[in-house]
N, C-alpha and C positions, 0 to 999 in steps of 0.2 A: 709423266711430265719431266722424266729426265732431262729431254733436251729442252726445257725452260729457260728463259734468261730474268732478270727480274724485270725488264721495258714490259715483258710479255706476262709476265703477273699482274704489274701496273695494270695496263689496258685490258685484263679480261676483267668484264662487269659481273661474272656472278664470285670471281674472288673477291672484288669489293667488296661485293654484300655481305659476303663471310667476314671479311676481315675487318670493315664496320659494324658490324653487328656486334651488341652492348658486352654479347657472350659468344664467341666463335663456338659451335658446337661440336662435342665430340663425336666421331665414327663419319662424319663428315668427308668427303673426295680428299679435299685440302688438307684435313689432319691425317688421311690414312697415307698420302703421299709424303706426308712427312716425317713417315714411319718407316721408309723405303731406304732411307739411307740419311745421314748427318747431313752432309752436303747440301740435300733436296730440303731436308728439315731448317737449316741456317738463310737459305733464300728465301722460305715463304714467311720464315720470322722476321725477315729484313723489309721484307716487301711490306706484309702488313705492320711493321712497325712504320714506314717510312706513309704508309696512308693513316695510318692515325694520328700521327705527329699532325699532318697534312690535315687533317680534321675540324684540330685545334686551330687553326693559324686563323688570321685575319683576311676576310673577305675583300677588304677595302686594300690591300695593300697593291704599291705597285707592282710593273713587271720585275724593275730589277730587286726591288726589297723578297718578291717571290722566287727570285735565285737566287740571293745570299740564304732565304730560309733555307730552301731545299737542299742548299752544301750544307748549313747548320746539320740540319737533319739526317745529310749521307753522313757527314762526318763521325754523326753518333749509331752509325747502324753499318759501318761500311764494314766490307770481310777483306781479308787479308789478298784477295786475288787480284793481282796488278791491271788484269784486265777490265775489269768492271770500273778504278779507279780512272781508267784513260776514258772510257766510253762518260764515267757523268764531267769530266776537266772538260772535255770539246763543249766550247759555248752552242752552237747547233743544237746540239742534244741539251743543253739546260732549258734553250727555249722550248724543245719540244716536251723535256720535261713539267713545265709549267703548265702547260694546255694540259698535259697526261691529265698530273693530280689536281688540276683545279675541274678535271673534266670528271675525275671521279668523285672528291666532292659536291659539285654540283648534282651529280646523279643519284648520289646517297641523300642528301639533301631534299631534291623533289620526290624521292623514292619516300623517305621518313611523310613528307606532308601530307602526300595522296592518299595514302591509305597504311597506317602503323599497322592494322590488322592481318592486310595482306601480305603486306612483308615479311611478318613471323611469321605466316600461315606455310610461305614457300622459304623460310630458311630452315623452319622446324621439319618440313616432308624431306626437305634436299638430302637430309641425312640418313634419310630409311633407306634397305637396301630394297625390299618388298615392299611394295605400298601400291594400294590399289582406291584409285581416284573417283568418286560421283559428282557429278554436278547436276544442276535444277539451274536449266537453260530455257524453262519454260514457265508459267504465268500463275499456275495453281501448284499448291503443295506436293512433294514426290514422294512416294511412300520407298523405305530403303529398307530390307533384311539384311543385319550383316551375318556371317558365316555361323555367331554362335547362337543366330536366333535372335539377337536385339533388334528391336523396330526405332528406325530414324523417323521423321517426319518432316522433311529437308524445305524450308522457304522458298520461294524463289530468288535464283540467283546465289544462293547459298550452296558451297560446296564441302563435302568431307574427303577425307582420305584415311586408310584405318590400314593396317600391319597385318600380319596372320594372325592367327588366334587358335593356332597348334599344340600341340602338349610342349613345342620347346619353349613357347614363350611365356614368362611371368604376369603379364598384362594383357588387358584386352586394348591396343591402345586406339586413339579416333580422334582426327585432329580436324578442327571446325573453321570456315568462315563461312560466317552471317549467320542466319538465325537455325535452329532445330531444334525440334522436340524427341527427347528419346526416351526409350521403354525397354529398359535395361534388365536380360533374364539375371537369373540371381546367380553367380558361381563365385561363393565365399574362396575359394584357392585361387581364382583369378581375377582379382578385380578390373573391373572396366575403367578409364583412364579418358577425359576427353580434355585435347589441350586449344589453348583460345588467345593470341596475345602472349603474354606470361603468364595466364591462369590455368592451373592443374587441377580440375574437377576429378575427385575417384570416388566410385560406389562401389559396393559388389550386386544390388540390386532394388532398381527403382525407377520412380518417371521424374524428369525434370527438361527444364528449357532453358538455352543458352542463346545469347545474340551478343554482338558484338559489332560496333564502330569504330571510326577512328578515333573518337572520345570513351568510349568506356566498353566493358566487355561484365552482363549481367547473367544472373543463374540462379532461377527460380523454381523450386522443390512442389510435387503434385504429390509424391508419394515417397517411404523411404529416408534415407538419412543421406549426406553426402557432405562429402569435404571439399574445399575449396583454399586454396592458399595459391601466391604468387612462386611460381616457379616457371623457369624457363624450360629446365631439362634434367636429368637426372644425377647434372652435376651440378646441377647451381643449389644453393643453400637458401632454402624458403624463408619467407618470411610469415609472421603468424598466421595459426591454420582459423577459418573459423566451420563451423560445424553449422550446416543446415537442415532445418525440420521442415516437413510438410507446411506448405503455406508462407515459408520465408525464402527471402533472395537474397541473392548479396553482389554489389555491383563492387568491379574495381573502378578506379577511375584514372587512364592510362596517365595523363597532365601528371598529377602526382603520386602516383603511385600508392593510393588509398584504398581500402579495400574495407568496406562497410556490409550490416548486415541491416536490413530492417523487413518489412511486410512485404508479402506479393503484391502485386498492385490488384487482382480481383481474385483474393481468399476466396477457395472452395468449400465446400463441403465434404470431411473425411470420413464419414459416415452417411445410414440414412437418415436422414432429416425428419427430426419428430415433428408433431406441429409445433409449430412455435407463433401460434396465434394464443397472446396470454390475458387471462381477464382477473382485474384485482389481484398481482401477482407481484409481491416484492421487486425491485430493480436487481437485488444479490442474484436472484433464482433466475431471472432472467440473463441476465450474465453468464452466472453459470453452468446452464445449458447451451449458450452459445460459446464459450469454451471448450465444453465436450464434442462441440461437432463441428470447431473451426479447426482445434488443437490451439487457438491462440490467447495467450494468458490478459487477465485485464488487469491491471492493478489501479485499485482505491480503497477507500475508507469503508470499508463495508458497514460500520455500527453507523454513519452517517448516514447512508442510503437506505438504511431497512425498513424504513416508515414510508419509501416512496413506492405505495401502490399504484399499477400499472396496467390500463387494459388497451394494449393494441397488437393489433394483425401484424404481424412476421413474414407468414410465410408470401412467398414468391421474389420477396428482395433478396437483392445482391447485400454481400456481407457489409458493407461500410452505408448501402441503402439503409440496411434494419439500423445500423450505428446514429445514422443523419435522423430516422422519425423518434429513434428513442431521443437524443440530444434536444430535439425539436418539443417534442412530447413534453417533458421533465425539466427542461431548459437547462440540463447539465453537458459542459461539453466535453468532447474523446480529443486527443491528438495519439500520436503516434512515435515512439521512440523505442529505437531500436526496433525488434523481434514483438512488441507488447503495446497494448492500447491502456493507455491513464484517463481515468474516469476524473472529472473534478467538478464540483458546483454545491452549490449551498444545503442540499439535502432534501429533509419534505419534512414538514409539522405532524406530531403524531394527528 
């Protein structure tokens, strides 16, 4: 991009995307060109300084309040070469400047609304120098083998793209839109790495399932442990990790940048399922077996509950079914917070 001029940085759309993007990313076309020499490096910092200025400004303003902005702007970004100063002075060129960056704002703009997910999806891959792309362009589920043996289970419509996965590379890395289920083989020296939006999911080996909209990006644990924190890239500075077990998800939620943990929405079963048809059975003991085979903790008053004998059928429900007949049952009710189910209600008469 030597012979680049900054009109022609302006008007290319995928330096936009770079250079509005929240975190321009490293090893990126754009940042390694600007590693080629000072020169090349002081135009593309000018350029994208002069579109994020451009960012900020006001929508409503007029034409000529939008070229006294845009000399504000050169003036704070301009380089010492006489030429570029002649090229933005000719009024010509300021009008065509206006249409440039109000064209790139706009573009960034309905670019952000349509889909936040797709847009990190192709500014996160832009940077890879190998990267090798699936899509599920068709109606029923795609089953995918990546190279070290992991099994995808790709939605439809839902695309991956994943790195090598070589002795040179540190990670196994797998970058997602829309939904999948994975089946992650176990390689404690490399862990596996799936990125979503700004969220950085790493195991080294397990099942869990990731979806993502333009409202929030979730990740919910079948087997295994797995981490989960906001991070763009390997330079950006996370913010808090939270740690998922079997049977818990954690949605971010893109609006504000929140990132919770609480229940799967249909708890499995982590084991085999004893019966859990109980007659004349404390409500503690019943509880407590459906902890050993949910992994999900209950917390209550257990010396409250111990007199509340209990005889009903279990099996064949769903995990919050058994929760609704025991509630039902007993007239005690469950809610849900966080990771953990709270038991509350009056008790039973010896």
């Amino acid at each position: 991009m030597t012979d680049y001029k900054l009109e022609d940085l302006l008007a290319d759309e995928n330096f936009q995307r770079w250079a509005l993007a929240e975190e321009p990313l490293e090893g990126s076309a754009w940042q390694r060109a600007s590693e080629t020499s000072p020169a090349v490096a002081a135009l593309v910092q000018e350029a994208r300084q002069i579109l994020l200025h451009w960012k900020h400004e006001s929508s409503g303003l007029t034409e000529e309040k939008k070229i006294r902005a845009i000399e504000k702007i050169l003036d704070q970004a301009r380089t010492p070469r006489r030429t570029r100063l002649v090229f933005w002075k000719r009024p010509v060129y300021w009008a065509a400047a206006v249409v440039l960056l109000a064209g790139a704002w706009a573009a960034w703009l309905a670019s952000e609304q349509q889909s936040k997910s797709r847009y990190h999806y192709e500014t996160l891959t832009s940077a890879v120098a190998k990267i090798t792309e699936v899509k599920n362009a068709g109606a029923q589920v795609k089953n995918v083998v990546l190279p070290d043996q992991s099994k995808i289970q790709l939605a439809p419509g839902a695309r991956i793209s994943y790195a090598a996965m070589d002795s040179s590379t540190r990670f196994r890395d797998v970058w997602l839109d829309g939904e999948a289920f994975f089946e992650v083989v176990r390689m404690p020296s490399k862990p596996f790495r799936v990125r979503v939006n700004k969220i950085l999911t790493t195991v080294l080996g397990t099942s869990f399932r990731i979806s993502n909209n333009a409202d929030q990006v979730s990740v919910t644990v079948t087997s295994g442990k797995v981490s989960v924190q906001e991070k763009l890239n390997d330079l950006h500075e996370e913010t808090s990790e939270v740690i998922l077990r079997p049977n818990e998800k954690a949605v971010y939620h893109v609006t504000d940048g929140k990132l919770t943990r609480s229940l799967a929405d249909t708890p499995e079963a982590l084991q085999d399922v004893p019966d859990l048809d109980f007659e004349e059975t404390p409500l503690p003991e019943i509880l407590d077996k459906l902890q050993r085979v949910y992994g999900i903790q209950f917390e209550y008053d257990r010396e409250q509950f111990r007199h509340c004998l209990m005889t009903i059928p279990l099996n064949g429900l769903p995990f919050y079914g058994k929760l609704d007949l025991i509630s039902t049952t007993t007239k005690v009710s469950y809610k849900v917070e966080g990771n953990k189910i709270v038991i509350t209600g009056n008790g039973c008469n010896q």
